[in-house]
Steps between C-alpha positions, in 0.01 A plus 500: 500500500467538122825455323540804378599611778800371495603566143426852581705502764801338324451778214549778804779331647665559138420805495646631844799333378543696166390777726814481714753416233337850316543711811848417579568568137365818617703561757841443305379774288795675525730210629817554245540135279179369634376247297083476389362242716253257297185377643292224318175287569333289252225270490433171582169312418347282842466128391355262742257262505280552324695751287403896557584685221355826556734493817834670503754555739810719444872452594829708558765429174819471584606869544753702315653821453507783207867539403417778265780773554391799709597911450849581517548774693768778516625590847884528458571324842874312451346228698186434293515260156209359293517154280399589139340295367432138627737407792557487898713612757657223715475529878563286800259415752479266780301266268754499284575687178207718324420768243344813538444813215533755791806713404492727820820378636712603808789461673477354880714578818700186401601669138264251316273598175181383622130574382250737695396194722855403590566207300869483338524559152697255316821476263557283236743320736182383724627755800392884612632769336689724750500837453820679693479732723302832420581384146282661184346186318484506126281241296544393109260351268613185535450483884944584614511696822758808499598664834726777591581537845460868702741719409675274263623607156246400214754364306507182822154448438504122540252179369347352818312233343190438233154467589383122449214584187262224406229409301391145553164414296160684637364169555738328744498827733253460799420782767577470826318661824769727535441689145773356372521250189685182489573191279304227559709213651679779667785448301707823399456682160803534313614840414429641136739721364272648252264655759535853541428775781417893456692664753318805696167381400220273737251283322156557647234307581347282215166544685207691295330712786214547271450164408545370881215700618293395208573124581400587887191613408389220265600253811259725674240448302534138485514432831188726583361213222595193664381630858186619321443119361570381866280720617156423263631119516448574904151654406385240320588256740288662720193531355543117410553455839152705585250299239616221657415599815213613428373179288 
């Protein structure tokens, strides 16, 4: 079988890949703090022997993500916070401590601040914040957690803790299967005291819905090319195939 085959067949395999990392992109469309999945293949001339260079094979990069701050918006929930600017919340996870921008936090049946998938949100301290009982949470800028307990008076409104903010570099963060983003070596982040949080406001998806569908179809295109090249490569080998026979 003609070699192109198989370079064609690499350059769809790339593609199906992008494909995937663009359509669960577009599924955290409106996944608050999700962060831009990047998908890259690049070239790669076939040398052998003798050297072929009007071959060329294509391979995945090393994949990243688009840190590019999403839209803040408004919904006036006590619960919810958004990082402005560049900076993470700190949660804990069996795997150990991670970092997510998802500001749609709760409070469990064990009194806990945790995030919309359950995962305890984290104080400066290293430990859960616990919320007391029935208590009406109240976040600052700078990431302290206010509570006043039902049917206290709001002058006992009482500090239960800070939110553990950080902002390691871009670079060193690395995202794990779970969505969430961690520091490679798995070593913890230190908290930065200059990071600050919007209180009553969700940051949005950093996805561009327009631009994901665009990128879906191009992939669609080029794959419909690369099966079109195995295709007439097939053709050809054919009719080879048939003078020879014929002869």
């Amino acid at each position: 079988m003609d070699r192109i085959v198989y370079t064609a067949a690499g350059g769809a395999a790339r593609v199906l890949e992008q494909q995937a990392v663009i359509s669960n992109n577009m599924a955290n469309v409106s996944t608050a703090g999700f962060r831009e999945q990047m998908a890259v293949y690049r070239s790669v001339p076939v040398v052998g022997q003798p050297g072929m260079p009007t071959r060329v094979a294509t391979v995945a990069s090393t994949p990243g993500s688009n840190f590019q701050q999403g839209t803040m918006m408004e919904t006036g929930h006590a619960l919810d916070a958004a990082i402005k600017g560049d900076g993470w919340f700190s949660v804990q996870t069996p795997q150990g401590e991670a970092y997510t921008r998802a500001g749609e936090f709760a409070v469990n049946q064990q009194g806990l601040l945790v995030t919309q998938q359950g995962w305890p949100v984290l104080s400066v301290d290293g430990q859960p914040v616990a919320i007391p009982d029935r208590g009406t949470v109240t976040f600052s800028v700078d990431g302290q957690v206010s509570a006043l307990g039902a049917g206290d008076n709001p002058k006992d409104i009482q500090l239960v803790g800070q939110l553990k903010l950080v902002n390691p570099p871009a670079a060193t963060m690395a995202r794990g299967d779970d969505g969430l983003f961690r520091v490679a070596g798995g070593q913890p982040a230190q908290a930065d005291p200059m990071v600050r949080m919007v209180p009553g406001f969700v940051e949005k998806s950093n996805v561009n819905a327009a631009e994901a569908m665009v990128g879906m179809i191009a992939n669609a295109r080029r794959f419909e090319m690369q099966m079109k090249i195995i295709q007439d490569a097939g053709t050809n080998a054919e009719r080879a195939n048939s003078i020879l026979s014929s002869n």
